[in-house]
N, C-alpha and C positions, 0 to 999 in steps of 0.2 A: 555521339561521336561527331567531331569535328571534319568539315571536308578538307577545307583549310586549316592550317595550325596558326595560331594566335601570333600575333605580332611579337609578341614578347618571346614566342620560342621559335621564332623565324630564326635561321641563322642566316640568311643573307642578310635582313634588314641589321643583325648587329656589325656584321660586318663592315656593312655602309657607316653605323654610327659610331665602331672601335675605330676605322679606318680611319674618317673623317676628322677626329680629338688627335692622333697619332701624325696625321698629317698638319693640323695644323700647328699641332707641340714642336715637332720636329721643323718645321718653317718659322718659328717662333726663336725657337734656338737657336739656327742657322743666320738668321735676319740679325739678334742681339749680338751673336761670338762675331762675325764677323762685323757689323759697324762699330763694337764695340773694340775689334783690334787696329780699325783704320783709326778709330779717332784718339789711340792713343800713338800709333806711329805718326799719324801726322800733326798730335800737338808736343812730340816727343822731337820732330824733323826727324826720325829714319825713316820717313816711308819709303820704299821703292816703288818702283812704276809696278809691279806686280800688289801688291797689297792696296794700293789704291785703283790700279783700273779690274784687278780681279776681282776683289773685293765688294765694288760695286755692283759686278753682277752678279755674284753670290748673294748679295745682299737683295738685288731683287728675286733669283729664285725664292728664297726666302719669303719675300713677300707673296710670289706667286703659289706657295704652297699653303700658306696662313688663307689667303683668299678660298683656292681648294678645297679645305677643309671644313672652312665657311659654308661653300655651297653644298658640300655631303652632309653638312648639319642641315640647312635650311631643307633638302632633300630628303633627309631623314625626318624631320618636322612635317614636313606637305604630306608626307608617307604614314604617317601616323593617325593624321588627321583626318585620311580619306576615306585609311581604311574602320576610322570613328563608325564612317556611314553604312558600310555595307555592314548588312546585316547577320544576325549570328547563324549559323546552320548547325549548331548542337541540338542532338535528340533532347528533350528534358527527361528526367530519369525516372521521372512519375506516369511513362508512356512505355513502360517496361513492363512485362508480361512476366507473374513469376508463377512457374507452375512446381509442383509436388514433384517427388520422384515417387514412382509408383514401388508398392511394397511388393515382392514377389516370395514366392513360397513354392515349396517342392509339390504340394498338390495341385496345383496350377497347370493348366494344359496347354499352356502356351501365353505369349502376350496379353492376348487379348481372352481373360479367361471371364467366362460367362456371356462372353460374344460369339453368335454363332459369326461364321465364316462363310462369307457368299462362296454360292456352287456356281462353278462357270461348267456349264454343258458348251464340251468342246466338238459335239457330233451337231449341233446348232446352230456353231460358229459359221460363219461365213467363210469356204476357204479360198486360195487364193493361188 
C-alpha cells in the first residue's frame, strides 16, 4: 500500500499539466487570430485605431499566456523528476502473511477447541 499515490494518479499534478497545454493552446490562438486580423486590416488600409492599438495588447496577452503555459510545463517536468527520487513506500506483496481459515464443526467446543482456556482465579486478583 502506497502512502503517497503515484504521480501518474495525482490529480493535481495533471491538472498542472492539462492546465498548462490548455493555456498555452489558447494563448497560441489568441496571439495568431488576432496578429493575424491586424495584419490583414492593415495591409487592407481599414484598420481602425481599435484593431490596431487593441489588437496589439491582445496580442501580447497572448503571448503572455503561451509563456504561462510554458512554465506549468517546465513545472510539471521539475515535478516529475523529483519526485524520480524519492523513494517508493509500497509494501511488496511477498511480505503478506496468508493464513488458512480454520475449519469449524458442530463438535467443537468453542474456537479454540483442544485449547484448554487459562483460569483467572478472580478471589487472587488484586482488588481495587
Amino acid at each position: 500500500m502506497t502512502v503517497r499515490p503515484s504521480l501518474v494518479r495525482s490529480i493535481p499534478f495533471w491538472i498542472l499539466l492539462v492546465g498548462s497545454v490548455a493555456t498555452s493552446a489558447f494563448g497560441a490562438w489568441l496571439a495568431v487570430n488576432t496578429l493575424g486580423t491586424m495584419s490583414v486590416a492593415l495591409t487592407a488600409g481599414t484598420a481602425t485605431p481599435v484593431d490596431v492599438y487593441v489588437g496589439q495588447v491582445w496580442a501580447i496577452v497572448g503571448g503572455i499566456l503561451i509563456a504561462t503555459g510554458i512554465v506549468g510545463l517546465a513545472l510539471a517536468l521539475v515535478l516529475a523528476g523529483l519526485r524520480s527520487f524519492v523513494p517508493s513506500t509500497e509494501v511488496p506483496a511477498t511480505d503478506v502473511e496468508i493464513i488458512e481459515a480454520m475449519e469449524w464443526t458442530a463438535d467443537d467446543e468453542g474456537p479454540a477447541a483442544g485449547h484448554e482456556q487459562p483460569v483467572v482465579d478472580t478471589a487472587a486478583a488484586p482488588q481495587r
